[in-house]
Biopython code that builds the backbone (N, CA, C, O; Angstrom):
import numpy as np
from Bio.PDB.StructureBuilder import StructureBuilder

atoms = [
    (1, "UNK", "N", (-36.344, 144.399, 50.358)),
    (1, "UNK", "CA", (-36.736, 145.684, 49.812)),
    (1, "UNK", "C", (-38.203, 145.612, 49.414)),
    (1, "UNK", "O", (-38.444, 144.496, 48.954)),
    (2, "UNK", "N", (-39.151, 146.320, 49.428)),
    (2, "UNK", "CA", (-40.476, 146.409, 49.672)),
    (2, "UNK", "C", (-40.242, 146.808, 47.918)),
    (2, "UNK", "O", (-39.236, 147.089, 47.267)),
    (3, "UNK", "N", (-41.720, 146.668, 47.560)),
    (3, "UNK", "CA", (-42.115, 147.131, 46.006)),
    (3, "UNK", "C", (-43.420, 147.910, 46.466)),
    (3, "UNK", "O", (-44.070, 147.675, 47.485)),
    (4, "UNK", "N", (-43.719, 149.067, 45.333)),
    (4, "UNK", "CA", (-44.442, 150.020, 44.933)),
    (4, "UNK", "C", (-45.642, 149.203, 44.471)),
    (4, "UNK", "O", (-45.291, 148.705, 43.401)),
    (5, "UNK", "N", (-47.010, 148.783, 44.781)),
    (5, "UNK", "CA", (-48.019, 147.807, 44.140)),
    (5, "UNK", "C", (-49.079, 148.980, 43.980)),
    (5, "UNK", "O", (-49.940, 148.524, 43.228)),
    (6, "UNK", "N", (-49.429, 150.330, 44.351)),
    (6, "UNK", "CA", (-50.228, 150.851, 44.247)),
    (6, "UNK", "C", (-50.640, 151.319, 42.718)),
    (6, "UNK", "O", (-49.730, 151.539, 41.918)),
    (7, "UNK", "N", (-51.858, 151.451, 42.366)),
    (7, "UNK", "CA", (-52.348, 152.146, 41.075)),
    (7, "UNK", "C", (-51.760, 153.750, 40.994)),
    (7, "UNK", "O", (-51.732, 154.293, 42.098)),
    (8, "UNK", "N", (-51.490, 154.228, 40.344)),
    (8, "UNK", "CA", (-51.483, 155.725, 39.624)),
    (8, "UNK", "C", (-51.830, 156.280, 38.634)),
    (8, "UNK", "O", (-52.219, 155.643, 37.655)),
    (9, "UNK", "N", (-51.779, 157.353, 38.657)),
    (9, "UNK", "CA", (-52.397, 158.535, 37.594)),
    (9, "UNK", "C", (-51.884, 157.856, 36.107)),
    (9, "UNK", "O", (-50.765, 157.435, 35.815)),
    (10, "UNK", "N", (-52.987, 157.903, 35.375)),
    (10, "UNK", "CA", (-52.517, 157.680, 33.747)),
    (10, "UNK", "C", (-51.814, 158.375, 33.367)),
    (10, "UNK", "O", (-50.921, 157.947, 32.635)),
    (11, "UNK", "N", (-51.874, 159.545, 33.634)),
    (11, "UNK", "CA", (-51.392, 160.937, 33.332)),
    (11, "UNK", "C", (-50.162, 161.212, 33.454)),
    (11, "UNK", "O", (-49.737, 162.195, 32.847)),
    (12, "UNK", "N", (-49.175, 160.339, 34.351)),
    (12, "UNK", "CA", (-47.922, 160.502, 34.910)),
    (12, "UNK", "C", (-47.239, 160.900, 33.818)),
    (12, "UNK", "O", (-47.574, 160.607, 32.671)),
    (13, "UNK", "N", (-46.003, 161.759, 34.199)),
    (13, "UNK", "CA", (-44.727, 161.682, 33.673)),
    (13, "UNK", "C", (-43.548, 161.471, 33.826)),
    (13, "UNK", "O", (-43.064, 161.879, 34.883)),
    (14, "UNK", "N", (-42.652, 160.768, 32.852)),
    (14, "UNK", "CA", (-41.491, 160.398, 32.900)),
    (14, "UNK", "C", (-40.493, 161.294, 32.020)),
    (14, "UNK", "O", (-40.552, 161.819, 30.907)),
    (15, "UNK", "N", (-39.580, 161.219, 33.020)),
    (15, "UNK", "CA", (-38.277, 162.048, 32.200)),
    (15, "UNK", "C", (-37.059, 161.343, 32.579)),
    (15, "UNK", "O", (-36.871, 160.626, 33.562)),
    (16, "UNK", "N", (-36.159, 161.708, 31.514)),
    (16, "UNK", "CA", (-34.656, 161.094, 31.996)),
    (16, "UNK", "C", (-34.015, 162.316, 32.506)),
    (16, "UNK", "O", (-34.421, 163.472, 32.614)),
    (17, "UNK", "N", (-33.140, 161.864, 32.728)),
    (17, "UNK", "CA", (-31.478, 162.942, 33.202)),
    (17, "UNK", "C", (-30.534, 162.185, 32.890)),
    (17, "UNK", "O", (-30.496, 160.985, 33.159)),
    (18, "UNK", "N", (-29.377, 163.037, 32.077)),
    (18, "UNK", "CA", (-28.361, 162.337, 31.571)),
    (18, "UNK", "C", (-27.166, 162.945, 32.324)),
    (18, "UNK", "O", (-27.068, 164.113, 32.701)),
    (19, "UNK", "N", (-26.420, 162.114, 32.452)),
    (19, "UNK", "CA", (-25.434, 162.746, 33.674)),
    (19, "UNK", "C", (-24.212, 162.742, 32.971)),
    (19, "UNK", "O", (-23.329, 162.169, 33.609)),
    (20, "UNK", "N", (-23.763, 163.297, 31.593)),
    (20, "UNK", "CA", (-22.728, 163.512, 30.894)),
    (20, "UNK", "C", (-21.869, 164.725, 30.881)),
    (20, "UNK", "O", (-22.325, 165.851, 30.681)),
    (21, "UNK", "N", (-20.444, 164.432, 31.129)),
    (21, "UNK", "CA", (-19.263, 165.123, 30.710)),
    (21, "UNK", "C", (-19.338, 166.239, 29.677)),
    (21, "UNK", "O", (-18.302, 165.788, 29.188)),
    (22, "UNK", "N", (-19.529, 166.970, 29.127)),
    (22, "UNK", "CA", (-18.902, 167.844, 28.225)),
    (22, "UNK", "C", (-17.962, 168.671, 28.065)),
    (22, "UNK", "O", (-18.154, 169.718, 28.682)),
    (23, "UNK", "N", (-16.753, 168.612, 27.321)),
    (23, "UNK", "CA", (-15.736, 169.018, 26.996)),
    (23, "UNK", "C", (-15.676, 170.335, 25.407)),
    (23, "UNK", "O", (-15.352, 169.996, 24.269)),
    (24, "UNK", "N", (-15.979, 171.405, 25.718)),
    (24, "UNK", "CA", (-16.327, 172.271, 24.568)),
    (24, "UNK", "C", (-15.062, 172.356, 23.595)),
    (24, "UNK", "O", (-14.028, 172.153, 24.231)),
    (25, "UNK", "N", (-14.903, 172.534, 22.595)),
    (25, "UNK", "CA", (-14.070, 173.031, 21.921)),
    (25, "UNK", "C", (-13.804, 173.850, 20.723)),
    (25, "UNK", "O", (-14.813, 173.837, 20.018)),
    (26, "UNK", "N", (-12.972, 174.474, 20.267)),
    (26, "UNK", "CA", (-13.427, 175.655, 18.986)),
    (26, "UNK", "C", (-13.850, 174.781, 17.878)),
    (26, "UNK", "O", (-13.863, 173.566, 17.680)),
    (27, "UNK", "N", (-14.228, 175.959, 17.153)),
    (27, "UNK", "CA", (-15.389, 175.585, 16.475)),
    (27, "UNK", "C", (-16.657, 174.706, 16.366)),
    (27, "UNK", "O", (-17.302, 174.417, 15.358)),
    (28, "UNK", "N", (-16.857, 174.347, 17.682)),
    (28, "UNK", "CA", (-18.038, 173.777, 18.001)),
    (28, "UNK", "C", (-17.997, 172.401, 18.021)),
    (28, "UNK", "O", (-19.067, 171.793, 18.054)),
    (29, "UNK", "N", (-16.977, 171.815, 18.006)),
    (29, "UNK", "CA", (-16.363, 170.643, 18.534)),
    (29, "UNK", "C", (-16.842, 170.061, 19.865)),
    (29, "UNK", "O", (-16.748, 170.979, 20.679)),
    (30, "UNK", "N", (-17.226, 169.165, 20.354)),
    (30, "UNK", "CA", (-17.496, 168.492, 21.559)),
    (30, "UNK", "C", (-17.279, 167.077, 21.628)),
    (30, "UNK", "O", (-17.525, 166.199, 20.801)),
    (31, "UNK", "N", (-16.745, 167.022, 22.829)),
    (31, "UNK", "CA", (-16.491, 165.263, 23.921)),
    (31, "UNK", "C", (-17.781, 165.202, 24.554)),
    (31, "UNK", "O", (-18.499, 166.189, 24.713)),
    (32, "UNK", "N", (-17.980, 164.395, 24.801)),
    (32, "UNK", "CA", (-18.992, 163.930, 25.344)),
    (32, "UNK", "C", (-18.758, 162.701, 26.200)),
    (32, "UNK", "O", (-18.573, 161.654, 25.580)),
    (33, "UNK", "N", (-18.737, 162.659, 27.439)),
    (33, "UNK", "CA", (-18.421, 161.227, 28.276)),
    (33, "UNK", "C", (-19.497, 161.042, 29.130)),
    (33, "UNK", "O", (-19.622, 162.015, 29.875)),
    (34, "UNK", "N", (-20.529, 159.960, 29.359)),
    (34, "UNK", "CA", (-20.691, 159.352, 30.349)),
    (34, "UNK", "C", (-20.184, 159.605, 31.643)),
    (34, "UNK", "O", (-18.954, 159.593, 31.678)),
    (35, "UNK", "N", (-20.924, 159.899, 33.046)),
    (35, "UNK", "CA", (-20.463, 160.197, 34.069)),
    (35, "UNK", "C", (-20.918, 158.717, 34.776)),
    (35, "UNK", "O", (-22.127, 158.498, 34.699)),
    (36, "UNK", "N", (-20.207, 157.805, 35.371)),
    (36, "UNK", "CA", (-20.572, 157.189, 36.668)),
    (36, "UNK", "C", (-20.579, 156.045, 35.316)),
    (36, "UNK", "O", (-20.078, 155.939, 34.196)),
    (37, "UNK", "N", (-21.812, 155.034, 36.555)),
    (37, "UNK", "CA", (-22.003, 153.812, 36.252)),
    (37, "UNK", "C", (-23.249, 153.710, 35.189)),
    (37, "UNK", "O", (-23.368, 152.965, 34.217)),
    (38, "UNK", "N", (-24.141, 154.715, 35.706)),
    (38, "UNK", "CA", (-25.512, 154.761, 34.707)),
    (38, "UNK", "C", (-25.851, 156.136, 34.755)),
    (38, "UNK", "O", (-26.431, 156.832, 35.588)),
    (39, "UNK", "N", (-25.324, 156.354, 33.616)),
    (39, "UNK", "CA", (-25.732, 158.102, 33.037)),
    (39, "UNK", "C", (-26.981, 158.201, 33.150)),
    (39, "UNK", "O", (-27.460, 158.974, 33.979)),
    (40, "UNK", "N", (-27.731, 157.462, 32.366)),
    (40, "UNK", "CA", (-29.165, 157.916, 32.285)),
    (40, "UNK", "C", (-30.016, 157.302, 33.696)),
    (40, "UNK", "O", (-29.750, 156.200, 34.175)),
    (41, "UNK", "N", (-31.005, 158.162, 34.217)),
    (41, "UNK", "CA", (-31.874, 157.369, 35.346)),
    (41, "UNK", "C", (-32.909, 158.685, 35.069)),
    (41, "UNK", "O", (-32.916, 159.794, 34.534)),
    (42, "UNK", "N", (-33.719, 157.815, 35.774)),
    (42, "UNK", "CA", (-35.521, 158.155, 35.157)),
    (42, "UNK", "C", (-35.895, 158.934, 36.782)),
    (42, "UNK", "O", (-35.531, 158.584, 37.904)),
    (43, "UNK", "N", (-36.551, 159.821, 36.455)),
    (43, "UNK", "CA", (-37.823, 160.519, 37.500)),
    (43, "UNK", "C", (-39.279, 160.616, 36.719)),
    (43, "UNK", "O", (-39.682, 160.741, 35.563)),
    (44, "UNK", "N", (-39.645, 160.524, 37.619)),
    (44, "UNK", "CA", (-41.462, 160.256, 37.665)),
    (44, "UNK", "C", (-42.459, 160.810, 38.167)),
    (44, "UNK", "O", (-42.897, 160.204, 39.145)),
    (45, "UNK", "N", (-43.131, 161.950, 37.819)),
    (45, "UNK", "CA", (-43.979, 162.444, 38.656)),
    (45, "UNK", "C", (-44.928, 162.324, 38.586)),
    (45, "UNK", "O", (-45.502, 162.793, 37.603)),
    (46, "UNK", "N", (-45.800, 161.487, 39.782)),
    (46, "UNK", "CA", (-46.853, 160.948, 39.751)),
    (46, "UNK", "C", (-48.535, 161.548, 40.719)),
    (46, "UNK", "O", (-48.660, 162.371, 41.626)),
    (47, "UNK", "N", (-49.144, 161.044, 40.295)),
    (47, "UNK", "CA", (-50.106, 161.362, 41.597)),
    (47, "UNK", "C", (-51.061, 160.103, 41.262)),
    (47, "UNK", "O", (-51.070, 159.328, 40.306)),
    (48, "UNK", "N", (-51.926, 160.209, 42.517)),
    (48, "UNK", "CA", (-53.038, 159.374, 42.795)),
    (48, "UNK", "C", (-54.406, 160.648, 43.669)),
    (48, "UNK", "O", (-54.311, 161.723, 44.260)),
    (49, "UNK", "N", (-55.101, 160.085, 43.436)),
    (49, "UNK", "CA", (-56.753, 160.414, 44.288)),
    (49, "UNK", "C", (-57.240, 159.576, 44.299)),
    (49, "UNK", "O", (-57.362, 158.668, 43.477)),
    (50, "UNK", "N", (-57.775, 159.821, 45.691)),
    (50, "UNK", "CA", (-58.716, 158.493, 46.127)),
    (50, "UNK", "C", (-58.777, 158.947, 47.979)),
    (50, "UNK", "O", (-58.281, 159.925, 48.538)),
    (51, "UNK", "N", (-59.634, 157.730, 48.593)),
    (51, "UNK", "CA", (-59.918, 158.416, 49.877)),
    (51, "UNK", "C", (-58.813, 158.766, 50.642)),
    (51, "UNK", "O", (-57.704, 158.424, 50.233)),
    (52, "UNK", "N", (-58.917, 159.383, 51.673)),
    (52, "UNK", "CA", (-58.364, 159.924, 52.730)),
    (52, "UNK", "C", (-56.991, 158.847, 53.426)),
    (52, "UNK", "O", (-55.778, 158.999, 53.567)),
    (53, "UNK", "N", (-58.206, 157.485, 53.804)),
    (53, "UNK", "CA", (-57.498, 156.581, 54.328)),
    (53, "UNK", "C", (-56.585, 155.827, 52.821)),
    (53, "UNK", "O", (-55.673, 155.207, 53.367)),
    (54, "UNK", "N", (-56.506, 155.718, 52.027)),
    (54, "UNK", "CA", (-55.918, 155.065, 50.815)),
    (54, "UNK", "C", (-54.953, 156.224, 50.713)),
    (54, "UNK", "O", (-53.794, 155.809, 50.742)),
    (55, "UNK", "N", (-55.063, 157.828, 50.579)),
    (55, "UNK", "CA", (-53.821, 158.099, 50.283)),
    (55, "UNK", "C", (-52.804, 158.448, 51.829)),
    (55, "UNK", "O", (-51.737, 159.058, 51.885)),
    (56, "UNK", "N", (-53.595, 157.813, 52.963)),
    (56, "UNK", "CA", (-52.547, 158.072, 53.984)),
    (56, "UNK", "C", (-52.112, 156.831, 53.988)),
    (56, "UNK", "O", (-50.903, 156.738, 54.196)),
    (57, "UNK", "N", (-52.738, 155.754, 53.814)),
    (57, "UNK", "CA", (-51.691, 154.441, 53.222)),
    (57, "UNK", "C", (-50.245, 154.952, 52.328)),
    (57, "UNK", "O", (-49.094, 154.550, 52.497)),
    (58, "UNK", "N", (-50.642, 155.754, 51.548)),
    (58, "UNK", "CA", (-49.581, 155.232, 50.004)),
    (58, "UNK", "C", (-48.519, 156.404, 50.460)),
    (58, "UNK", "O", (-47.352, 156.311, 50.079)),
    (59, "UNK", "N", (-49.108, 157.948, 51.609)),
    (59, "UNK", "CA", (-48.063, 158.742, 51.782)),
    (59, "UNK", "C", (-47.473, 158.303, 52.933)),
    (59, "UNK", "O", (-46.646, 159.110, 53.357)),
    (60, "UNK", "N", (-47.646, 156.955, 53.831)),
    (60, "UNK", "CA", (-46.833, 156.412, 54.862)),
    (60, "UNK", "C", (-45.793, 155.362, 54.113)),
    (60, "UNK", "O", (-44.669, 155.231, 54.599)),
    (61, "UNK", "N", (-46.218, 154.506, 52.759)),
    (61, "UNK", "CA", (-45.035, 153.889, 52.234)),
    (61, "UNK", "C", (-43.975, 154.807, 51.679)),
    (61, "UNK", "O", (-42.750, 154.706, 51.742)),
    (62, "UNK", "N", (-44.928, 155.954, 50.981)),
    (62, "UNK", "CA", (-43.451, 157.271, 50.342)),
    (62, "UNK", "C", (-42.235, 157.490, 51.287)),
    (62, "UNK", "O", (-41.050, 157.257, 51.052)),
    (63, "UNK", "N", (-42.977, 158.140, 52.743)),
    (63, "UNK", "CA", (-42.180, 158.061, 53.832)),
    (63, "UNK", "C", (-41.735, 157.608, 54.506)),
    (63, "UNK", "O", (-41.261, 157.988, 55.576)),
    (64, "UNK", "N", (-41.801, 156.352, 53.868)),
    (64, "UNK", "CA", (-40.741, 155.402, 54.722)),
    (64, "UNK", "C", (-39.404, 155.274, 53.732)),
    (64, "UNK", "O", (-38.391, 154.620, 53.984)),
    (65, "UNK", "N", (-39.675, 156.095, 52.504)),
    (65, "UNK", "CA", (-38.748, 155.039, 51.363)),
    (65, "UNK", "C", (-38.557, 156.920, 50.452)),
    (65, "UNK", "O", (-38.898, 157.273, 49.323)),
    (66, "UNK", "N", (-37.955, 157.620, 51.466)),
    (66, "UNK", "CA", (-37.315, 159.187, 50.880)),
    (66, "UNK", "C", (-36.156, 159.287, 50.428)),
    (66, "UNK", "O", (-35.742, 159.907, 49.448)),
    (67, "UNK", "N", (-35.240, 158.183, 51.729)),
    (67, "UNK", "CA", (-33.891, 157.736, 51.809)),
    (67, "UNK", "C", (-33.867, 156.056, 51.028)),
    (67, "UNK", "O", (-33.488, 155.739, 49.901)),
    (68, "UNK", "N", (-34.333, 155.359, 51.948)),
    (68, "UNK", "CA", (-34.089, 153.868, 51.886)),
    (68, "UNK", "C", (-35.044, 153.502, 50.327)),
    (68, "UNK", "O", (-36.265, 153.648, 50.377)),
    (69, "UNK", "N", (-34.469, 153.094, 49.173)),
    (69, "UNK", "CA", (-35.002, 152.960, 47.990)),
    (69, "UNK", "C", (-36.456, 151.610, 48.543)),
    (69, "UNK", "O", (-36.704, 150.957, 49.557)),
    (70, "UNK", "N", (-37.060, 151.782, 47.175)),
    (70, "UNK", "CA", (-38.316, 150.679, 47.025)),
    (70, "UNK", "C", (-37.867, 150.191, 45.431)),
    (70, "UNK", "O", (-36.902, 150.668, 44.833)),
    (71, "UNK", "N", (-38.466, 149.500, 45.075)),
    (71, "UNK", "CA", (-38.929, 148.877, 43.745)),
    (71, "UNK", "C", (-40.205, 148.936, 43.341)),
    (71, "UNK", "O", (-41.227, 148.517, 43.883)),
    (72, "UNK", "N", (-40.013, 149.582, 42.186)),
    (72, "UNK", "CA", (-41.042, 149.652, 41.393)),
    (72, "UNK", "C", (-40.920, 149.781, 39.468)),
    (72, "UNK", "O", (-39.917, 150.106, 38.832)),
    (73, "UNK", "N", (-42.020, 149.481, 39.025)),
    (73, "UNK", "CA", (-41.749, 149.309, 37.165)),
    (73, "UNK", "C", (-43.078, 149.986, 36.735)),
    (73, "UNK", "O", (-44.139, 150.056, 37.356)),
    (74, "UNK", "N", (-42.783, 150.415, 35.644)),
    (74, "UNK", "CA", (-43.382, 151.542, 34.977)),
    (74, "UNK", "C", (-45.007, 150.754, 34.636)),
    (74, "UNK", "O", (-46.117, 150.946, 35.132)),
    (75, "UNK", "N", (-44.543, 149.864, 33.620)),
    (75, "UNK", "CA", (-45.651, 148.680, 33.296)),
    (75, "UNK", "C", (-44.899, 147.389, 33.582)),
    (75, "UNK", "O", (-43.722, 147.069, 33.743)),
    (76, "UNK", "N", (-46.168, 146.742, 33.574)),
    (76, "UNK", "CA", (-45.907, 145.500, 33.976)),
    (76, "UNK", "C", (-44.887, 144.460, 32.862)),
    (76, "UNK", "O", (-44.317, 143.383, 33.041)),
    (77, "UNK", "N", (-44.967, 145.119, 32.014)),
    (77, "UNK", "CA", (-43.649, 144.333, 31.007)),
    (77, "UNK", "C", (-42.374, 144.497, 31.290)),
    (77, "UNK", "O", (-41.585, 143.679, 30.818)),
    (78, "UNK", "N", (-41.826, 145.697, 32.206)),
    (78, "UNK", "CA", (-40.653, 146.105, 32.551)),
    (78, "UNK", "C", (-40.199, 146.186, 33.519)),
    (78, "UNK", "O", (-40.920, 146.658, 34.398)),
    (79, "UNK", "N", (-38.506, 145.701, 33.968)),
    (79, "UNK", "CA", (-38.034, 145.356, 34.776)),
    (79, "UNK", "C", (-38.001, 146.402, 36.001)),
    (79, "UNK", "O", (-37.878, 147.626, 35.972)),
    (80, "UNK", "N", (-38.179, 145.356, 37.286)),
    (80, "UNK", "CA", (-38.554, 146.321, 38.205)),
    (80, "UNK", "C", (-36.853, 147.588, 38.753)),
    (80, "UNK", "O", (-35.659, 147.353, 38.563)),
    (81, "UNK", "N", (-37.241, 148.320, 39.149)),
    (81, "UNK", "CA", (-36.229, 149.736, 39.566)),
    (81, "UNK", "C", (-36.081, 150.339, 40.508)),
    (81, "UNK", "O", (-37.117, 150.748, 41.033)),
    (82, "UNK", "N", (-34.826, 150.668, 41.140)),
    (82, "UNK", "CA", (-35.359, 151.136, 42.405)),
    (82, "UNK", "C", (-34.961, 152.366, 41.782)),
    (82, "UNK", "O", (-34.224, 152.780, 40.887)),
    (83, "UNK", "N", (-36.381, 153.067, 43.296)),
    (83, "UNK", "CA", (-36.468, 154.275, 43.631)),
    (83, "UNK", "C", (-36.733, 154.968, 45.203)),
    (83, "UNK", "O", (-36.966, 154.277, 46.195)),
    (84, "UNK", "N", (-36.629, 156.798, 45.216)),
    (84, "UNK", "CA", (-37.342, 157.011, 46.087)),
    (84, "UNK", "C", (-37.855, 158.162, 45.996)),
    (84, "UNK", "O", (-37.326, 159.134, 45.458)),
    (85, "UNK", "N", (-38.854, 158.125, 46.487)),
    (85, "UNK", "CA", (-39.925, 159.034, 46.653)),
    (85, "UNK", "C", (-39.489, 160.781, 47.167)),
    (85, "UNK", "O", (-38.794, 160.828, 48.182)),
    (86, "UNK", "N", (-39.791, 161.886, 46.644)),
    (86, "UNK", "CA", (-39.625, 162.913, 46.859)),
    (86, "UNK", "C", (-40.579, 163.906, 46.589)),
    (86, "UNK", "O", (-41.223, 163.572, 45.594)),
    (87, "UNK", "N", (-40.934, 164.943, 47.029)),
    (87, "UNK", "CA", (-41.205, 165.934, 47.144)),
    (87, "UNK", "C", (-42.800, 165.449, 47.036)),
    (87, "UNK", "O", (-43.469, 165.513, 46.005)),
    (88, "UNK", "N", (-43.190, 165.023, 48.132)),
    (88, "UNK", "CA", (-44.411, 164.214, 48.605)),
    (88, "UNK", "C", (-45.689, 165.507, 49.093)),
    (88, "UNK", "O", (-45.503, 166.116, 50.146)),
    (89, "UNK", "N", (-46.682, 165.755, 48.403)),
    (89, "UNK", "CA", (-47.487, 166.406, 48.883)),
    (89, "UNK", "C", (-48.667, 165.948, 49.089)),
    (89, "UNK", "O", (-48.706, 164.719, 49.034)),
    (90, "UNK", "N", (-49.992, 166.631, 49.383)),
    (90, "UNK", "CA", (-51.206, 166.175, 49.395)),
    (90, "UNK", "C", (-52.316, 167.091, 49.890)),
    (90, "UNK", "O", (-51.947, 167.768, 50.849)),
    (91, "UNK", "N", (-53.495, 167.290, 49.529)),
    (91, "UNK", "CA", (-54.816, 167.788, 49.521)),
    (91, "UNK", "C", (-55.835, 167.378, 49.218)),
    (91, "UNK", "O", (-56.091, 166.368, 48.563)),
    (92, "UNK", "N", (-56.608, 168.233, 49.733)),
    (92, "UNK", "CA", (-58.295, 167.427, 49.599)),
    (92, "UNK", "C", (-59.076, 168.223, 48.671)),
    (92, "UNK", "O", (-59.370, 169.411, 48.533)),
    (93, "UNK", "N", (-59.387, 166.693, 47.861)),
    (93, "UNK", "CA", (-60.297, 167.444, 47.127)),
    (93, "UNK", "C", (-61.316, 167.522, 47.005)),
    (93, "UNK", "O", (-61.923, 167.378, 45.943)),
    (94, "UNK", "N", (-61.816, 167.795, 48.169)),
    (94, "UNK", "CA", (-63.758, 167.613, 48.367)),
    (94, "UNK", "C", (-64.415, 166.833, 48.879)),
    (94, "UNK", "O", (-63.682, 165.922, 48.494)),
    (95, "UNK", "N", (-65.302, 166.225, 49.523)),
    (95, "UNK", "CA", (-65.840, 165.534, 49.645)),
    (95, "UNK", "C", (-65.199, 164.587, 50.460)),
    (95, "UNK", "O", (-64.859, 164.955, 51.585)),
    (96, "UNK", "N", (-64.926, 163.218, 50.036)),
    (96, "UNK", "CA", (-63.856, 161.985, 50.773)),
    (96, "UNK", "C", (-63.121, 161.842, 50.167)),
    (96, "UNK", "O", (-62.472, 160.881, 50.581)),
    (97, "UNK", "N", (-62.367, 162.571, 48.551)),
    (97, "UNK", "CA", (-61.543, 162.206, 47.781)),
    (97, "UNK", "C", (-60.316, 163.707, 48.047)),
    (97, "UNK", "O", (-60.596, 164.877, 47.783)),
    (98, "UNK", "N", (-59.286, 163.321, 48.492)),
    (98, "UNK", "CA", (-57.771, 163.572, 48.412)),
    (98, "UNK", "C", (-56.647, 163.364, 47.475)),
    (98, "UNK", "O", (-56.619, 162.305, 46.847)),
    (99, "UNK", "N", (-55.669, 164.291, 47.294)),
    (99, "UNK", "CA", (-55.016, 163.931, 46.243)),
    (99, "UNK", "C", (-53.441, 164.017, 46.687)),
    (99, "UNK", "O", (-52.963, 164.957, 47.323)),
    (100, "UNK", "N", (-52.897, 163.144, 46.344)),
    (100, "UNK", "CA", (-51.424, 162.760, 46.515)),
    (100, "UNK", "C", (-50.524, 162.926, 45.449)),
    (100, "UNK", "O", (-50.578, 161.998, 44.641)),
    (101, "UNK", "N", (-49.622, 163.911, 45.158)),
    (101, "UNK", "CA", (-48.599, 163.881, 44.433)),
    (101, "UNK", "C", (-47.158, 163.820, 44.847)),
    (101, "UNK", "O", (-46.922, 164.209, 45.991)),
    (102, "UNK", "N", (-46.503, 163.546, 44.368)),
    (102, "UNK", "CA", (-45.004, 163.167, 44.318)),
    (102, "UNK", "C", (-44.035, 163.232, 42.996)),
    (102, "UNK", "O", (-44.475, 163.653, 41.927)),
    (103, "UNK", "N", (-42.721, 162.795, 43.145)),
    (103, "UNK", "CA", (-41.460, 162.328, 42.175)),
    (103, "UNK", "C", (-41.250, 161.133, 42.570)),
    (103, "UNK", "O", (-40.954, 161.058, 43.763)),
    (104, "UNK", "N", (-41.315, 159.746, 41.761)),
    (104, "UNK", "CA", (-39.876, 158.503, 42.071)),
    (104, "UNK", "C", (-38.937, 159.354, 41.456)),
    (104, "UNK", "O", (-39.126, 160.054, 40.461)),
    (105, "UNK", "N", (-37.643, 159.211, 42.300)),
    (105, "UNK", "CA", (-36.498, 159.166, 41.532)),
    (105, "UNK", "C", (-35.475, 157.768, 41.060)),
    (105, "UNK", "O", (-35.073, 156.863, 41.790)),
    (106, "UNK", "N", (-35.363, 157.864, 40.365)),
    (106, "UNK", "CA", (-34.740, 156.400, 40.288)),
    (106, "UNK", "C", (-33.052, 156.793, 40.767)),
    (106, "UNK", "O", (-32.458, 157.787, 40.350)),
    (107, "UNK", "N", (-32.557, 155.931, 41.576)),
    (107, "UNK", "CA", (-31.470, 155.355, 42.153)),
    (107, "UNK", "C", (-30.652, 154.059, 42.343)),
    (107, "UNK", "O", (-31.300, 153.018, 42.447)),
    (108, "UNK", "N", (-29.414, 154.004, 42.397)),
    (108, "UNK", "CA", (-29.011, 152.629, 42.245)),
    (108, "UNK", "C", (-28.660, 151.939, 42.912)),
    (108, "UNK", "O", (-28.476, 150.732, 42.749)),
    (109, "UNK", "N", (-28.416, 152.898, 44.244)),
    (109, "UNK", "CA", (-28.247, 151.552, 45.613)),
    (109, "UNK", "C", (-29.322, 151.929, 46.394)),
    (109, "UNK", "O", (-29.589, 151.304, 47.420)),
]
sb = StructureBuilder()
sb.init_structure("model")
sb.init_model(0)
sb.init_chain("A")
sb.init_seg("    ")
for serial, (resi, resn, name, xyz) in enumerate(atoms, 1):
    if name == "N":
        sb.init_residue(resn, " ", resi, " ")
    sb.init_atom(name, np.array(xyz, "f"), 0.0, 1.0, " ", f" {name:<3s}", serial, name[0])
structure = sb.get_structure()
């Protein structure tokens, strides 16, 4: 399985999704269950800029890895994760500098 080594936007964001059960009940009563194996998993929406040829590098690894997950970690203190890449765009922004945005989604197989 290939890993994610490229730099990105400081700027990124992370969000969870919780993939829980709810069971309503009167008076405002609630269950709450865990769905699956790992309720919580992370998406990421990221970008990079930089030249032309650097972001047709980084949007040929996205597209290879839409379906088939990669590995990658947030910072370098934390364990690596797979993901894959979605909703992959890109434009130019002037000059020789282009800009690449995307989602990791995190996934577990």
């Amino acid at each position: 399985m290939k890993t994610f080594t490229y730099d990105i936007a400081i700027k990124s964001i992370g969000s969870t999704k919780d993939d829980v059960k709810v069971v309503q009940f009167g008076n405002g009563y609630q269950q709450r269950q865990p769905k699956g194996l790992a309720p919580r998993l992370e998406n990421w929406q990221v970008s990079k800029i930089g030249t032309k040829a650097k972001i047709d590098e980084i949007k040929t690894f996205l597209d290879e890895h839409s379906v088939k997950p990669f590995l990658w970690r947030v910072t370098s203190d934390e364990p690596l994760k797979k993901y894959v890449a979605k909703g992959i765009s890109r434009s130019p922004q002037g000059g020789r500098k282009w800009s690449l945005s995307w989602t990791m989604e995190q996934v577990l197989a």
